[in-house]
N, CA, C and O of each residue as an XYZ file, in Angstrom:
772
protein
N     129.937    105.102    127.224
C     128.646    105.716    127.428
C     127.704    105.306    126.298
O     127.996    105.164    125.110
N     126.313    105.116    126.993
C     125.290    104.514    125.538
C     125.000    105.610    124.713
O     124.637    106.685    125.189
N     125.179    105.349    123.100
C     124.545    106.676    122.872
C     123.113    106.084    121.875
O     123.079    105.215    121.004
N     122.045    106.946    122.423
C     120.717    106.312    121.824
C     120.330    107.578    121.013
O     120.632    108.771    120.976
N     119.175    106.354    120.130
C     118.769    107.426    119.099
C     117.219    107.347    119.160
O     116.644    106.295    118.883
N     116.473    108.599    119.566
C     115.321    108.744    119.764
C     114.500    108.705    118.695
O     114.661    109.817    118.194
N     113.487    107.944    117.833
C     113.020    108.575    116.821
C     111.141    108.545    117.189
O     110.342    107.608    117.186
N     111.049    109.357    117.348
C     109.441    110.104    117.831
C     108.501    109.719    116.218
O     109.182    110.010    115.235
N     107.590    109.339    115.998
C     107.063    109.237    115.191
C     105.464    109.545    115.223
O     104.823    109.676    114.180
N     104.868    109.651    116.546
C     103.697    110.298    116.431
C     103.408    111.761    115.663
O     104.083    112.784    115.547
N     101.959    111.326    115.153
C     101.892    112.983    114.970
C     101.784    114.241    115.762
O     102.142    115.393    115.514
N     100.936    113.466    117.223
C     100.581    114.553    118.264
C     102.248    114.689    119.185
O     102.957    113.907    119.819
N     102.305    116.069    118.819
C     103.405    116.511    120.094
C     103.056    116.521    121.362
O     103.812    115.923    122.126
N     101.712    117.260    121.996
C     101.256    116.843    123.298
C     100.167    115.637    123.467
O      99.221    115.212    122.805
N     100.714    115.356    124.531
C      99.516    114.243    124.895
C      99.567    113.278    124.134
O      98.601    112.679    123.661
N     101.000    113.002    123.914
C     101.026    111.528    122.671
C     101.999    110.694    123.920
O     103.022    111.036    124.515
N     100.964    109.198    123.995
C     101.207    108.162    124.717
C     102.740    107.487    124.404
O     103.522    106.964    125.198
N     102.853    107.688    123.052
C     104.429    106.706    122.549
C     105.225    107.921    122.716
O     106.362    107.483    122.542
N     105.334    109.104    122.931
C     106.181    109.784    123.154
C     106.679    110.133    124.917
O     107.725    110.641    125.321
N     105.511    109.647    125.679
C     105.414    109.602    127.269
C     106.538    108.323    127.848
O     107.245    108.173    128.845
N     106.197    107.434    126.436
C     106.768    106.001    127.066
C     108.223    106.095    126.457
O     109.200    105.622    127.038
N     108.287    106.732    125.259
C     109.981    106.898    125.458
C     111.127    107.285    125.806
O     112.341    107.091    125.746
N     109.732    108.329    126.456
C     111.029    109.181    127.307
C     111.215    108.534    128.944
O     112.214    108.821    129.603
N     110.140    107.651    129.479
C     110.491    106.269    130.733
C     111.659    105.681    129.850
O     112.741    105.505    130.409
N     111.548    105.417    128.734
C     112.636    104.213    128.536
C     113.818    105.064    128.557
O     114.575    104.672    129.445
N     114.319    106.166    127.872
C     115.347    106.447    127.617
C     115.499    107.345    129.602
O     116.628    107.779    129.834
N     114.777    107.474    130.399
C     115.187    107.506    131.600
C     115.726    106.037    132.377
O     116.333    105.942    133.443
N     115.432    105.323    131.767
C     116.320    103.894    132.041
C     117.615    103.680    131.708
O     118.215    102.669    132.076
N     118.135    104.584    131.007
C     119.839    104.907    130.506
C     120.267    105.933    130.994
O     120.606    106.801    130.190
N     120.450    106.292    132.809
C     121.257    107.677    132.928
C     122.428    107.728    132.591
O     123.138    106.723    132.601
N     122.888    109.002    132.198
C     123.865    109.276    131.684
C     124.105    109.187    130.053
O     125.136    109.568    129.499
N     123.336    108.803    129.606
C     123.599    108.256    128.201
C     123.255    109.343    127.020
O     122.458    110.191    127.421
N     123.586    109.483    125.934
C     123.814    110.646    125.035
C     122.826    110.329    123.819
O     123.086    109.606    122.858
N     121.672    111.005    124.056
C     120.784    110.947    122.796
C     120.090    111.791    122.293
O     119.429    112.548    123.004
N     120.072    111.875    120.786
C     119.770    112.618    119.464
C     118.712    111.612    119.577
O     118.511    110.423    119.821
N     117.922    113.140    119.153
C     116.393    112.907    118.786
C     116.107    113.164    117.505
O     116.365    114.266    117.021
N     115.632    112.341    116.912
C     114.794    112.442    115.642
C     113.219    112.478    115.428
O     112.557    111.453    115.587
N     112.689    113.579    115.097
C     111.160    113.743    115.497
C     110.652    114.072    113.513
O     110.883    115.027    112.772
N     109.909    112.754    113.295
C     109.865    112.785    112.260
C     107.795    112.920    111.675
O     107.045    112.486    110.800
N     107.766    113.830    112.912
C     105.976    114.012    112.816
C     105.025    114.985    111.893
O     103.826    115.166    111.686
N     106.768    115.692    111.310
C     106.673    116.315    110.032
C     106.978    115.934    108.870
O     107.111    116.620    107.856
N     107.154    114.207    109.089
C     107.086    113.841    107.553
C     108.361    113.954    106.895
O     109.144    114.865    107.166
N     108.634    112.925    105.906
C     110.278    113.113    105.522
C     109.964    112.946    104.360
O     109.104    112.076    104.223
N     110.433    113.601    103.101
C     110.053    113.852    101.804
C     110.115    111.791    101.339
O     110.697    110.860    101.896
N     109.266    111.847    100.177
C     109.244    110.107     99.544
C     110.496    110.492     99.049
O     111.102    111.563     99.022
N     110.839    108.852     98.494
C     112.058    108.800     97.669
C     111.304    108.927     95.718
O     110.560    108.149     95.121
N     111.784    109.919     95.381
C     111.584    109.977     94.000
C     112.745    109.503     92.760
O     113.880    109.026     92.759
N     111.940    109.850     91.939
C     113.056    109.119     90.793
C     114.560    109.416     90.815
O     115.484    108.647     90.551
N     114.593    110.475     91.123
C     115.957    111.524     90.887
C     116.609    110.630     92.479
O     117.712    110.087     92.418
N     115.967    110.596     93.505
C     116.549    109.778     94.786
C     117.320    108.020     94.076
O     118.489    107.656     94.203
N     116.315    107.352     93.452
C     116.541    105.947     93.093
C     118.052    106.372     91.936
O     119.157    105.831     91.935
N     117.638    107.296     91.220
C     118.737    107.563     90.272
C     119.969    107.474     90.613
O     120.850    106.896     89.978
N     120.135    108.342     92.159
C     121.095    108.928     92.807
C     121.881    107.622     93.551
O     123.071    107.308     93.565
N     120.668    106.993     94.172
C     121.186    105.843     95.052
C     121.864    104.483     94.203
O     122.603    103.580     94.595
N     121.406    104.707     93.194
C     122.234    103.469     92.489
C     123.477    103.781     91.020
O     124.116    103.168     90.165
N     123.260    104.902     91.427
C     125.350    105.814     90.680
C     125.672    105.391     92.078
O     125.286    105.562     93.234
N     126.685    104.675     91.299
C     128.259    104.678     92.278
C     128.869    105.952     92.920
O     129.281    106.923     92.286
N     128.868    105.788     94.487
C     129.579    106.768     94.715
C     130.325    108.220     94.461
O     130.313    109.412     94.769
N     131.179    106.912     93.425
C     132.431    107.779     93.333
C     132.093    108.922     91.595
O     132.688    109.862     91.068
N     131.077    108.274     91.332
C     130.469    108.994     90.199
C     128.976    109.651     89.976
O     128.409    109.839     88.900
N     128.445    109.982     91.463
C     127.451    110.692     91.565
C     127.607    111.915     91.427
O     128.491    112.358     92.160
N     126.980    112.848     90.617
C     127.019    114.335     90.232
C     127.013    115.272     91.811
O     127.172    114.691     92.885
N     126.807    116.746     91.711
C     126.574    117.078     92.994
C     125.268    116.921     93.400
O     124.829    116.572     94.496
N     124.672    117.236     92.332
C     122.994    117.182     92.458
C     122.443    115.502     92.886
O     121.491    115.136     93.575
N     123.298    114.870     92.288
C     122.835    113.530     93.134
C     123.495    113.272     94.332
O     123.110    112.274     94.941
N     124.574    114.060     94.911
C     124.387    113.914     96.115
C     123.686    114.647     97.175
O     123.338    114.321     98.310
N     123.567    115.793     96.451
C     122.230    116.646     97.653
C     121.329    115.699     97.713
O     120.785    115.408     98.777
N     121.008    114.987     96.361
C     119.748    114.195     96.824
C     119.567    112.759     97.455
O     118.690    111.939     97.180
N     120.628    112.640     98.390
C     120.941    111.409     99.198
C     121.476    112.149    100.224
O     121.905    111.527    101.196
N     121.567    113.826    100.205
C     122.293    113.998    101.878
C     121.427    113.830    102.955
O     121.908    113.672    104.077
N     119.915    113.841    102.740
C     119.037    113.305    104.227
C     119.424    112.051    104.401
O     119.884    111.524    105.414
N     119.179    111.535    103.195
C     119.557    109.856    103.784
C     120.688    109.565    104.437
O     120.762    108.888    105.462
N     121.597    110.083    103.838
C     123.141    110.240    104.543
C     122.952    110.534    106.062
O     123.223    109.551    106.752
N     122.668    111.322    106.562
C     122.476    112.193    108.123
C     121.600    111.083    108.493
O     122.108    110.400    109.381
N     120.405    110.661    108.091
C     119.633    109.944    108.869
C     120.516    108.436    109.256
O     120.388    107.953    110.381
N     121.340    107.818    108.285
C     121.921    106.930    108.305
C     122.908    106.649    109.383
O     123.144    105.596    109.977
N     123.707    108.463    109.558
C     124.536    108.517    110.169
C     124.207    108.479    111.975
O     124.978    108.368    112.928
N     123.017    108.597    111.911
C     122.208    108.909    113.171
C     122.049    107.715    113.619
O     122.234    107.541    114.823
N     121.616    106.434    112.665
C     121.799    105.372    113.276
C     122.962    104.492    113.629
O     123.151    103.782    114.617
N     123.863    104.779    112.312
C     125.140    103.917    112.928
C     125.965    104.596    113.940
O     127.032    104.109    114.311
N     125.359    106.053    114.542
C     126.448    106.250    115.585
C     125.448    106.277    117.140
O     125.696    106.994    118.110
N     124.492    105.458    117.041
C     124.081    105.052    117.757
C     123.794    103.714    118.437
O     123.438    102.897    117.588
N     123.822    103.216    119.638
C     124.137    101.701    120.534
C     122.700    101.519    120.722
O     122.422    100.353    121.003
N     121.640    102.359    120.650
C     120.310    101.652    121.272
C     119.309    103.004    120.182
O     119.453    104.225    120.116
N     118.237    101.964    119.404
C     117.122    102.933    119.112
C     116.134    102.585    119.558
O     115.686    101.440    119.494
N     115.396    103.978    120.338
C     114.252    104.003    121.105
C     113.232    104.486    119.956
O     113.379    105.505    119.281
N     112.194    103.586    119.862
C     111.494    104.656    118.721
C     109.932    104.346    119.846
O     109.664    103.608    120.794
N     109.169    105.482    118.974
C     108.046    106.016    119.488
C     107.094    105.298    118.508
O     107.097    106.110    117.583
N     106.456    104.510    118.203
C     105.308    104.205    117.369
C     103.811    103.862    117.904
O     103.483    102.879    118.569
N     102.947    104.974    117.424
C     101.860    104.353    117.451
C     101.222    103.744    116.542
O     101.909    103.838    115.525
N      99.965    102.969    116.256
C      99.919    102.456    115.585
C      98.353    102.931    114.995
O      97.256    102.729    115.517
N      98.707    103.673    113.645
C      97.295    104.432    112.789
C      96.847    103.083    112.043
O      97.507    102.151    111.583
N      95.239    103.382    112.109
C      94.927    102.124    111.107
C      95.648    100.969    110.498
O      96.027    100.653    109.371
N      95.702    100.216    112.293
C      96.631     99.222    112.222
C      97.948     99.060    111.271
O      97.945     98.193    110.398
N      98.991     99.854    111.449
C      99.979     99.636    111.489
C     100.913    101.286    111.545
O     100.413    102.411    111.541
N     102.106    100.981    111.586
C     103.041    102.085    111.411
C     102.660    103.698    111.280
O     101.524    103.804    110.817
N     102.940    104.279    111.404
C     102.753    105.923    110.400
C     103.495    105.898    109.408
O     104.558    105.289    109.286
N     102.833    106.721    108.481
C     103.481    106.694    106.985
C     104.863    107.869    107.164
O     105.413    108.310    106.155
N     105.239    108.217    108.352
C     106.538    109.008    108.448
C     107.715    107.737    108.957
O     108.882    107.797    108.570
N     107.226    106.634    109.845
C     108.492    105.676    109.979
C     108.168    104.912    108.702
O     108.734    103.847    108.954
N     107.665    104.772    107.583
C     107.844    104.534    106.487
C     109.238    104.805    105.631
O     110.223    104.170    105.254
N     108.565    106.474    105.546
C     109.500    106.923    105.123
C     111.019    107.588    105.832
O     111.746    108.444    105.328
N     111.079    107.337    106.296
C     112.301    107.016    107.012
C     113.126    105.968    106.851
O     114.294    106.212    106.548
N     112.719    104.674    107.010
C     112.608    103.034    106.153
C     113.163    103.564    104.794
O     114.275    103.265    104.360
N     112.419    104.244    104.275
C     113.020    104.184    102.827
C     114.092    104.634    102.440
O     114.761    104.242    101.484
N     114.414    105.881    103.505
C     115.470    107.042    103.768
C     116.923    105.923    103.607
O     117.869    105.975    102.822
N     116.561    104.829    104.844
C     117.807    104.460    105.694
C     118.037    102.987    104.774
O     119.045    102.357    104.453
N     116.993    102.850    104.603
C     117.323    101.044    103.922
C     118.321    101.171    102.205
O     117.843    100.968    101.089
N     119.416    101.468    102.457
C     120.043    101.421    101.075
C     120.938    100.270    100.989
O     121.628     99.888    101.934
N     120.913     99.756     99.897
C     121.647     98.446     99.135
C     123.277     99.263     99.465
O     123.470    100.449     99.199
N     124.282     98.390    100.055
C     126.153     98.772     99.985
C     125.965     99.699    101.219
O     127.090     99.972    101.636
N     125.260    100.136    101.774
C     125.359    101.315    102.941
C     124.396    100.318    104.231
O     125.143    100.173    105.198
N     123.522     99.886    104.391
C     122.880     99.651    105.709
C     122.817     97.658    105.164
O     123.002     97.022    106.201
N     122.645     96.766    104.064
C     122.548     96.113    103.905
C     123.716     95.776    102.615
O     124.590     96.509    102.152
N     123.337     94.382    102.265
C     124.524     94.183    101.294
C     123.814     92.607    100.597
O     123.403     91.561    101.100
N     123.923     93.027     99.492
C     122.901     91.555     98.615
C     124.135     90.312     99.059
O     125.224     90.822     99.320
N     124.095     88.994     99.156
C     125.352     88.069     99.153
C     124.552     87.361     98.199
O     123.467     87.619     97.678
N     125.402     86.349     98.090
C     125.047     85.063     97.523
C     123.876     84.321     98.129
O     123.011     83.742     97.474
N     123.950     84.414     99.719
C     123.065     83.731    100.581
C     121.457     84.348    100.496
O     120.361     83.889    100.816
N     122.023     85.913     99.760
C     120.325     86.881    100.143
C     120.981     88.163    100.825
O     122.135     88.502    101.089
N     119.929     88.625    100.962
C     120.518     90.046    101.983
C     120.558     90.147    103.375
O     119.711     89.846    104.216
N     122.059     90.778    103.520
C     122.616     91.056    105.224
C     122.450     91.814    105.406
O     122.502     92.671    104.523
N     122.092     92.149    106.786
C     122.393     93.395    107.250
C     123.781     94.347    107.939
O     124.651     93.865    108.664
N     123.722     95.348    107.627
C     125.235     95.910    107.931
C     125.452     95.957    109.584
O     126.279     95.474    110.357
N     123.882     97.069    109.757
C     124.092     97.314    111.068
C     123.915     96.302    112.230
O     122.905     96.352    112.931
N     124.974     95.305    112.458
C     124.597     94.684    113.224
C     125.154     95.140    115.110
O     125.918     96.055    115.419
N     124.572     94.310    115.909
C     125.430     95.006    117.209
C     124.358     95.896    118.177
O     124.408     96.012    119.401
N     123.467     96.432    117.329
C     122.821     97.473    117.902
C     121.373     97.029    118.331
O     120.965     96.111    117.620
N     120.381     97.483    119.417
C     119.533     96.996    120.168
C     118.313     98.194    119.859
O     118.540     99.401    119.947
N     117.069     97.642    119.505
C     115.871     98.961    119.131
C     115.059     98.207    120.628
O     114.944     97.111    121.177
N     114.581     99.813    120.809
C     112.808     98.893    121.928
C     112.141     99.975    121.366
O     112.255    101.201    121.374
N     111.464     99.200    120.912
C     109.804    100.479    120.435
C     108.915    100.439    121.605
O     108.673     99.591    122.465
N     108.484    101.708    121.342
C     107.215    102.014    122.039
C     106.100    102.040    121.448
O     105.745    102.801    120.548
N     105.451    101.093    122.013
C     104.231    100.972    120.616
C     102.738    101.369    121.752
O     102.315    100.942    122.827
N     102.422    102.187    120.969
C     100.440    102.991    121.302
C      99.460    102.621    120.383
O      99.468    102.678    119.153
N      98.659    102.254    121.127
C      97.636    102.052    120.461
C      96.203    101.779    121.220
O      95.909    100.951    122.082
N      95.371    102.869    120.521
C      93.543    102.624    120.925
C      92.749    101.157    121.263
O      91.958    100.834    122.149
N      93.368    100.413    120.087
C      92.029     99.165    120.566
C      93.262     97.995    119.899
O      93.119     96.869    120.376
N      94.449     98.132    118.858
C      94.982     96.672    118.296
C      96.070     95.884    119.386
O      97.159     96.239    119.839
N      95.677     95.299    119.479
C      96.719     94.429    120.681
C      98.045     93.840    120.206
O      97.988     92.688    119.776
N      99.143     94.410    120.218
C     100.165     93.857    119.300
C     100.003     92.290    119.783
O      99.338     91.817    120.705
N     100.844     91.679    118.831
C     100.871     90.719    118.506
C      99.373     89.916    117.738
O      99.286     88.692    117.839
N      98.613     90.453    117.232
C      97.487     90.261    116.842
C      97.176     90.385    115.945
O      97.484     91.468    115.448
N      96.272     89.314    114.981
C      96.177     89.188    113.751
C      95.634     90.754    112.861
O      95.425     90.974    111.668
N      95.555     91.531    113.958
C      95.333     93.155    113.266
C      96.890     93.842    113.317
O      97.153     94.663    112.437
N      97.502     93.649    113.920
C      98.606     94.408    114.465
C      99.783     94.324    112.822
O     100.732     93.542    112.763
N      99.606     94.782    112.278
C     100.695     95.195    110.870
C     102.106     95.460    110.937
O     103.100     95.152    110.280
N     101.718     96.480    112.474
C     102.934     97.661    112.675
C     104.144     96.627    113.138
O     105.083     96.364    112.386
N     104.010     96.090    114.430
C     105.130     95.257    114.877
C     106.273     94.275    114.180
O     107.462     94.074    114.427
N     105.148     93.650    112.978
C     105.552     92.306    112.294
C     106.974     93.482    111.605
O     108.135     93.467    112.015
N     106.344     94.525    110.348
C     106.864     95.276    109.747
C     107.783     95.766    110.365
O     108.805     95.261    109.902
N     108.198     96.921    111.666
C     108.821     97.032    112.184
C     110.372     95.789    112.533
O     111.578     95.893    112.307
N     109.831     95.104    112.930
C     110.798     93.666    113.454
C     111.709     93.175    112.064
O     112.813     92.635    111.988
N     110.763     93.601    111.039
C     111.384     92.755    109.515
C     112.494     94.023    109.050
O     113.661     93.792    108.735
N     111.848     95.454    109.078
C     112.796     96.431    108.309
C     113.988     96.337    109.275
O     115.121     96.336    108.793
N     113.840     96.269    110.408
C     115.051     96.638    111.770
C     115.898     95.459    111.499
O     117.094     95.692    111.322
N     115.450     94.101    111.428
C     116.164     93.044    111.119
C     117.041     92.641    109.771
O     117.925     91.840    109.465
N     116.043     93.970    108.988
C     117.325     93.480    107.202
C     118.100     94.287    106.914
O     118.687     94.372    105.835
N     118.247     95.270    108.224
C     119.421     96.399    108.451
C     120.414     95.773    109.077
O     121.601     96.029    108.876
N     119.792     94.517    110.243
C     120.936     94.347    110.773
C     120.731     94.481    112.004
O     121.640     93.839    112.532
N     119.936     95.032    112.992
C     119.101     95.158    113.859
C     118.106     94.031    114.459
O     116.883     94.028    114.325
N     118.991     92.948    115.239
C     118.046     91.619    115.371
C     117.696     91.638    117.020
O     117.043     90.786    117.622
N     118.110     92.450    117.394
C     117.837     92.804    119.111
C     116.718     93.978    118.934
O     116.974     95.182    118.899
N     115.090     93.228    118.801
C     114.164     94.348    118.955
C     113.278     93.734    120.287
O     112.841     92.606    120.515
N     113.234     94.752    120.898
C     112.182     94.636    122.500
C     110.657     95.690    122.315
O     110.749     96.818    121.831
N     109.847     95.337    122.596
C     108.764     95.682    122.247
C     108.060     96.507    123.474
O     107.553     95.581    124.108
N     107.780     97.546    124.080
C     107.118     97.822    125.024
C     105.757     98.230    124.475
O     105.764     98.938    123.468
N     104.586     97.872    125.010
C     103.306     98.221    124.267
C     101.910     98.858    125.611
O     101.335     98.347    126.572
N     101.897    100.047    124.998
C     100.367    100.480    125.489
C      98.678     99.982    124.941
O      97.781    100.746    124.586
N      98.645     98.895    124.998
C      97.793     98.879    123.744
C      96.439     98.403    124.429
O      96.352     97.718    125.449
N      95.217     98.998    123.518
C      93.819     98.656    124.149
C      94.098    100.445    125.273
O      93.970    100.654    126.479
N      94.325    100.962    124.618
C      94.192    102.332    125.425
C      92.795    103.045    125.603
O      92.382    103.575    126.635
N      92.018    102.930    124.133
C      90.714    103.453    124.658
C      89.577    102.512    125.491
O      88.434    102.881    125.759
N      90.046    101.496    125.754
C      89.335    100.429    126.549
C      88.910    100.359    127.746
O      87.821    100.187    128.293
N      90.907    100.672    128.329
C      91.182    100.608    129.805
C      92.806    101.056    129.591
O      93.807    100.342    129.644
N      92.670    102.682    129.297
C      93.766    103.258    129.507
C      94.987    102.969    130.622
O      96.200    102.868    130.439
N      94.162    102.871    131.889
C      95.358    102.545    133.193
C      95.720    101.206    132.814
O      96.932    101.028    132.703
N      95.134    100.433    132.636
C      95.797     98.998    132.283
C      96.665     98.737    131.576
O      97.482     97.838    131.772
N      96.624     99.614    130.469
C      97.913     99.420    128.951
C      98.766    100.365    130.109
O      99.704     99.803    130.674
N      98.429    101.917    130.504
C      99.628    101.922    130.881
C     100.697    101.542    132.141
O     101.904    101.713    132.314
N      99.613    100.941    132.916
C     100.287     99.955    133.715
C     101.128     98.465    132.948
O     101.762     97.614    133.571
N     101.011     98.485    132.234
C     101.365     97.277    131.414
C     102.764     97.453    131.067
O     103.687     96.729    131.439
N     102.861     98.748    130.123
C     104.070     99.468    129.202
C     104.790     99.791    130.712
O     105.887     99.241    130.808
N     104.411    100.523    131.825
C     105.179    100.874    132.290
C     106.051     99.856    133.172
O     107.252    100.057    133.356
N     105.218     98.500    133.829
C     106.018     97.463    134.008
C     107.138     97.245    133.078
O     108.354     97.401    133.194
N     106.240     96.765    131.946
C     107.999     96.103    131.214
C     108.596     97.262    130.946
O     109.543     96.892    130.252
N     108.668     98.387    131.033
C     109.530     99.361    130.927
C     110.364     99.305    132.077
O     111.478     99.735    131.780
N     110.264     98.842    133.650
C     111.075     98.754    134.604
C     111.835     97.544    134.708
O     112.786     97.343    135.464
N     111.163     96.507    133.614
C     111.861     95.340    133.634
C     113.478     95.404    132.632
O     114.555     94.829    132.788
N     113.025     96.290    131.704
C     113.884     96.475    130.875
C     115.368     96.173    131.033
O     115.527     96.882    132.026
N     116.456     95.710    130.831
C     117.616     95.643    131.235
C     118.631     97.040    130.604
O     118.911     97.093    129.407
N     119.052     97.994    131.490
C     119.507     99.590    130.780
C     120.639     99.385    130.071
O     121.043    100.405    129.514
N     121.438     98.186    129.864
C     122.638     98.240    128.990
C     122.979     97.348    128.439
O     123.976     97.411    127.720
């Protein structure tokens, strides 16, 4: 059974376009088992005491440095026990929200999601398949405005994550039915497994 991992990143709970389109996509997987992550409340930055924490060894982190890696921990765990991430992104002043930022910062750790080699850095999580849902008013992904996608494609890929599919609403305040006639095609094109 697929198990997917939802991560919602708009700020608006109603009437948010990337949250309409992920829930078409993840109706393209019946049967399939997915945890939602709704991160429209923001996930604390990584502070000093976090960097401190993340680079003690394991086996010699205090308790207090591990409370302060247990979000990252859970969020981490959310992705590696998941086969497909659906994420929700719209795109604020051309690019990302500053909550899948921080999330990025949450999940991207050196020995846990990636690993330095000789060659450069790998990614751990490999195997696993993202499709974003990307919203947006007037930037047309793939477009010399579009920030969010490039970024997206690069953090997902130095995790390990090289299967990213893109579904996009975009040019919504233009000609709303058109983007979402657009998203919702390749959303039926989609292949569910």
């Amino acid at each position: 059974m697929t198990h997917i991992l939802r991560i919602e990143t708009s700020a608006r709970k109603q009437g948010s376009v990337s949250r309409k389109l992920t829930q078409s996509i993840i109706d393209r997987f019946p049967g399939a088992t997915v945890t939602t992550r709704d991160l429209s409340g923001g996930l604390p930055v990584i502070s000093e005491a976090w960097v401190a924490a993340n680079f003690t060894p394991e086996a010699d982190r205090s308790d207090a440095q591990r409370a302060e890696l247990a979000l990252s921990d859970s969020l981490i765990a959310e992705v590696k026990a998941a086969d497909v991430l659906v994420i929700g992104l719209p795109i604020y002043n051309f690019s990302a929200p500053a909550a899948f930022k921080e999330w990025v910062d949450q999940i991207a750790r050196a020995g846990v999601t990636f690993a330095y080699t000789e060659n450069g850095p790998r990614g751990l999580l490999e195997g696993k398949r993202a499709i974003v849902a990307v919203a947006s008013g007037g930037v047309p992904l793939g477009s010399d405005f579009d920030h969010a996608s490039p970024y997206v494609r690069q953090v997902l890929g130095f995790i390990g994550i090289t299967d990213v599919e893109f579904v996009a609403a975009t040019g919504l305040n233009m000609d709303e039915t058109g983007a979402l006639d657009a998203a919702n095609a390749a959303i039926a094109a989609l292949k569910a497994a």
